[in-house]
C-alpha positions in Angstrom: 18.4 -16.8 -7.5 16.4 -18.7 -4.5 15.0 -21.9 -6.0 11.9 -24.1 -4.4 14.7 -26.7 -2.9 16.1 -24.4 -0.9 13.7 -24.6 1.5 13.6 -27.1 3.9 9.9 -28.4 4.0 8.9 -31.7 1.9 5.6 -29.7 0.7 6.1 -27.3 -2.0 2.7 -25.2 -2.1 1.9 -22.6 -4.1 2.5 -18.8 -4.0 -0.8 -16.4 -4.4 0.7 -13.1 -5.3 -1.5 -9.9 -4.7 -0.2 -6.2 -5.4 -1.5 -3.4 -5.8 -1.1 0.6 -4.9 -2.5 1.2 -1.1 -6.0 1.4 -0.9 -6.6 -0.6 -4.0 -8.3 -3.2 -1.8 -6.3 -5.9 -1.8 -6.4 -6.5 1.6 -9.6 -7.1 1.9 -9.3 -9.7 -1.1 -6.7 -11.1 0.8 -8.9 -11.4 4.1 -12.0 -12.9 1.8 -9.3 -15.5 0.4 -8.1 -16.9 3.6 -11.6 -17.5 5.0 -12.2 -19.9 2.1 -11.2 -23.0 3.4 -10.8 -25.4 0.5 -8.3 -23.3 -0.6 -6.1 -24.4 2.1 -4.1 -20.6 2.4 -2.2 -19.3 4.7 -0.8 -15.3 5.0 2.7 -14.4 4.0 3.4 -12.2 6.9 5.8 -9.7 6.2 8.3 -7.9 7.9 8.9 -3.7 8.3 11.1 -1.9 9.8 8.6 0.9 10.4 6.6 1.4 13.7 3.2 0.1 14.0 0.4 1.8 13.0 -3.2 1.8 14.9 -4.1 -1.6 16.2 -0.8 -3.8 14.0 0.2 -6.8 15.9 3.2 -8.2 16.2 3.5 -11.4 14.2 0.0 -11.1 13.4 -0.2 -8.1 11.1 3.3 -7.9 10.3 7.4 -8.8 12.3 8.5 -5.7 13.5 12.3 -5.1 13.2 14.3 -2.3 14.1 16.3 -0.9 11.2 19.6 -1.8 11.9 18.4 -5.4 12.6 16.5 -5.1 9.2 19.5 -4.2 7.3 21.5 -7.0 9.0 19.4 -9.6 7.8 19.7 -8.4 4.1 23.1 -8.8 4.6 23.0 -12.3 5.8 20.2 -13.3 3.1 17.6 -13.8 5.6 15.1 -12.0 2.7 13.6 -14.0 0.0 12.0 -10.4 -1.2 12.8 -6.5 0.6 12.0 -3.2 -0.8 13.4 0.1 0.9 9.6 1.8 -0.4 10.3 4.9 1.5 13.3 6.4 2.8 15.0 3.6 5.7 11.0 2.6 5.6 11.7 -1.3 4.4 9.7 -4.0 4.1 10.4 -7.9 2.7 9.5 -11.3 3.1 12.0 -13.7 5.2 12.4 -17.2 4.2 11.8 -18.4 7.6 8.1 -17.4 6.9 7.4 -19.3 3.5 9.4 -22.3 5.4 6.9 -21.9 8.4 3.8 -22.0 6.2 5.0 -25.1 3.9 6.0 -27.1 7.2 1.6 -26.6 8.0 1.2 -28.1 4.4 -0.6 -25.1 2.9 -0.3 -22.6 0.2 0.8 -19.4 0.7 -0.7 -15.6 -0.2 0.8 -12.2 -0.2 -0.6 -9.4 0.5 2.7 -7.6 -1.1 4.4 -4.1 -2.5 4.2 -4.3 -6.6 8.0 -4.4 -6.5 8.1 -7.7 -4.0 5.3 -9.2 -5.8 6.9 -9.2 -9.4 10.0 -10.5 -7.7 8.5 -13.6 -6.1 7.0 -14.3 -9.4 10.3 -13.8 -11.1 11.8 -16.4 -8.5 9.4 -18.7 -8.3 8.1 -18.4 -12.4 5.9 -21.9 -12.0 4.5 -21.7 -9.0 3.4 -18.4 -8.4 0.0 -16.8 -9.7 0.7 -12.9 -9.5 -2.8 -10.9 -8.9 -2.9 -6.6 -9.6 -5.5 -5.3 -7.6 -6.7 -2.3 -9.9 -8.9 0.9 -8.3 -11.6 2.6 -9.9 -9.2 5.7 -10.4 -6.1 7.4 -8.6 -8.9 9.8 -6.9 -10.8 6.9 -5.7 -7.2 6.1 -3.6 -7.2 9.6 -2.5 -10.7 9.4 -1.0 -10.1 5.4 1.0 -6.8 6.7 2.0 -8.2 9.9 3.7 -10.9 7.4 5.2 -8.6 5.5 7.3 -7.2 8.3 8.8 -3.9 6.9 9.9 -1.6 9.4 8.0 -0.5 12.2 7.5 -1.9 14.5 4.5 2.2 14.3 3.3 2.2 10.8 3.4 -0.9 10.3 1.7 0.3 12.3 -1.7 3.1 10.0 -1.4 1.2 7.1 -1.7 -0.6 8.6 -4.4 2.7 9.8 -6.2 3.7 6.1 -6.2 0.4 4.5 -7.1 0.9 6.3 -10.4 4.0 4.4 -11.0 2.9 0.8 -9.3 -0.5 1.2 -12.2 2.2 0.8 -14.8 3.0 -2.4 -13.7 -0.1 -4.1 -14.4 0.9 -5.6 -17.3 3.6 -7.3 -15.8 1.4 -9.6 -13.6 -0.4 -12.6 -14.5 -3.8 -11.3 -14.0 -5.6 -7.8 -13.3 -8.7 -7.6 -10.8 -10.6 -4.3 -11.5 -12.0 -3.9 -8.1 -14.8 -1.3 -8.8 -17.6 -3.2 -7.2 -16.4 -5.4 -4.3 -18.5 -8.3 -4.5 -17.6 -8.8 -8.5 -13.6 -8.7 -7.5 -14.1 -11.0 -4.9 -15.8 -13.5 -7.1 -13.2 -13.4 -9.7 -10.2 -13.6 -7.1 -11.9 -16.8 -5.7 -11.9 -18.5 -9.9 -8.3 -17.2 -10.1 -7.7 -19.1 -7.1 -9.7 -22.3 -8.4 -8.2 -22.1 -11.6 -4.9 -22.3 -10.6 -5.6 -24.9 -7.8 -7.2 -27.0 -10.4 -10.4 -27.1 -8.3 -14.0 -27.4 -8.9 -15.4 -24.1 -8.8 -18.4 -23.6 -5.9 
């Protein structure tokens, strides 16, 4: 099991957890989050072995790695977290990149796969506040999916097929955001935050 001294850096941050099924909006929560300075965050970007989609980055939205690389670092324990979610369609967190955000002295979010998420908290019991992102309703997915228009009607049941699995998870996670209207889910992500932080709430 990867404990905390492992890693290299002298600060030991915290780890802000957030899962949910695609098109929960977690990312968006995410994106609110990091714009907050005082909570002094900084993304977890993670790795694929998929292609990008649309306008993805490299090393901005996530590391692309080719498969066999991919499944070479799992061998060699490069992965604090990976999840084949698809068939030879893996994603996962390296080390490197929890090391590289501890060496800038800030706390660390994830914008993760339900499966990675509850792993991370697993590893990291303590220090981790693990966030499910809830929809309205599996048919509410259906509709923001459809919206962004970046996949395929096959790989949008999919999606759908597995968000009905990843909602029975819920319970597992420390806390549950219903995100029905934006602007309340933001607001309670941000006291979650706080809370945990031991800040003073704005």
């Amino acid at each position: 099991m990867t404990k905390i001294r492992e890693f290299m850096s002298d600060f030991k941050g915290k780890l802000f957890v957030f899962s949910a099924p695609s098109g929960s909006g977690k990312t968006t929560i995410v994106r609110h989050l990091l714009q907050q300075e005082r909570f002094n965050l900084e993304f977890s970007i993670s790795a694929t072995s998929r292609e990008p989609r649309g306008e993805e980055k490299e090393g901005e939205d996530y590391y692309f790695i080719n498969l066999r690389e991919f499944k070479d670092k799992i061998k060699s324990d490069k992965f604090l977290e990976w999840e084949e979610v698809y068939r030879d369609n893996f994603y996962g967190t390296l080390k490197s990149e929890i090391e590289r955000i501890w060496a800038l002295k800030k706390h660390v979010i994830f914008d993760i796969d339900v499966v990675g998420g509850l792993r991370i908290k697993h590893k990291f019991p303590e220090e981790t506040l693990a966030v499910f992102v809830k929809p309205p309703s599996v048919d509410e997915l259906k509709i923001r999916l459809k919206k962004r228009s970046t996949e395929s009607e096959d790989k949008i049941n999919m999606r759908i097929a597995k968000a009905s699995v990843e909602l029975a998870t819920a319970p597992q996670f420390d806390k549950i955001i219903k995100n029905y209207i934006l602007e309340d889910a933001l607001k309670e992500a941000e006291n979650l935050i706080s809370d945990f932080l031991e800040l003073d709430k704005v």
